[in-house]
N, C-alpha and C positions, 0 to 999 in steps of 0.2 A: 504493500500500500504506500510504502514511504515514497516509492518511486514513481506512483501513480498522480502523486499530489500534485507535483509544479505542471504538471498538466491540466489536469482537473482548476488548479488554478488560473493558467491561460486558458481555457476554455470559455471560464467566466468572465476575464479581464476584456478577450478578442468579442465576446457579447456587448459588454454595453460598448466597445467602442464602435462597435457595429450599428446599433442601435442609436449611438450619437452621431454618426457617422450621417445619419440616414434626420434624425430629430433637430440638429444643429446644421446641416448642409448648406441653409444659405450663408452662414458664418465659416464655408470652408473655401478653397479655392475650387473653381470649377473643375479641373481634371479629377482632385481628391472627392469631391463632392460628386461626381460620376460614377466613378468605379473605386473608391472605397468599401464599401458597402458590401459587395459581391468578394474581393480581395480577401476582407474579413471572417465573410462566413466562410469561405474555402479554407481559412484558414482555425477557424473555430473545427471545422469537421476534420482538420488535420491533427490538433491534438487532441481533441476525441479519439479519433482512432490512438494515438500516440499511448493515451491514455488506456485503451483497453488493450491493446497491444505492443506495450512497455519494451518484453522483451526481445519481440522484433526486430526487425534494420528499419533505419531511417527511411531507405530506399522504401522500403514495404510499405513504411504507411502512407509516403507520400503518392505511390500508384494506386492503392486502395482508396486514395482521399478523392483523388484524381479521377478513378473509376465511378465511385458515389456522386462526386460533384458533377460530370459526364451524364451521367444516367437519369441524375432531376431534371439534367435542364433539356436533353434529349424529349425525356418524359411528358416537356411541357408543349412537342408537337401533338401529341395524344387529347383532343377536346371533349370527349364526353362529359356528358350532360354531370354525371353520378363524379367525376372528378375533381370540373369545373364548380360543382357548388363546395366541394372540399375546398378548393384553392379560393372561395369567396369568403373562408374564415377568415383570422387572424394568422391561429397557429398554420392553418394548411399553406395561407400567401409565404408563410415564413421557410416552411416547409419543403416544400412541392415549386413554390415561384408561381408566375402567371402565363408567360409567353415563354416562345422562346426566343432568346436574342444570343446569335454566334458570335456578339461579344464578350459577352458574359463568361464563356472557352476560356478566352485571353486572360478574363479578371480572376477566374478559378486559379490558371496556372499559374499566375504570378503571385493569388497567396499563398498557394500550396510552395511555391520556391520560396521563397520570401519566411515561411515560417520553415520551412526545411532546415533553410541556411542559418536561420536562427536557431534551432533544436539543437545540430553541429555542431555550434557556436557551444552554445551552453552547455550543451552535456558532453561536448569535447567526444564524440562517436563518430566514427567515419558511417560512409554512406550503407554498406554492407553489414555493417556490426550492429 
């Protein structure tokens, strides 16, 4: 558990700045106020996984983040009626997303590296290890 926590910790930290990311935007600069938002939660689901898969390589969770964040947004060409009122929650918008947009790709990959590079950093693990 000990080693599960600085994740479990980021997890929460990469939430609300997501969530300010997205509540504060007009107070950001426009590029960060764009694709912040997306960056973060890509990278919120990278120490999730980090976190349940501790003992893993870096490498692994960042393709399993990679794969997850791929498969929502993919997901979000899929319209059904029985979805669509999913994704008209709160939780499911959060969740599931609404459209799909293949920039949103670019804003995944770059938090999933982004927090990668920072995981390395910190826990001092090569990419395999």
């Amino acid at each position: 558990m000990k080693a599960r926590l600085p994740y479990f910790i980021a997890v929460i930290v990469t939430m609300i700045l997501g969530f300010s990311s997205r509540r504060f935007a007009e107070a950001l600069p426009v590029f960060a106020a764009e694709h912040a938002g997306d960056a973060l939660w890509a990278s919120m689901i990278y120490f999730g996984v980090r976190a349940v898969g501790v003992q893993k390589s870096l490498l692994w969770a960042a393709l399993i983040s990679l794969i997850f964040c791929f498969g929502i947004e993919f997901s979000q060409l899929y319209q059904a009626q029985w979805i669509r009122s999913i994704r008209s929650t709160f939780i499911g918008a959060l969740v599931l997303g609404s459209g799909f947009l293949a920039v949103d790709l670019a804003r995944y990959s770059a938090g999933i590296i982004l927090s990668l590079l920072i995981d390395g950093y910190f826990s001092k693990r090569s990419l395999m290890k």
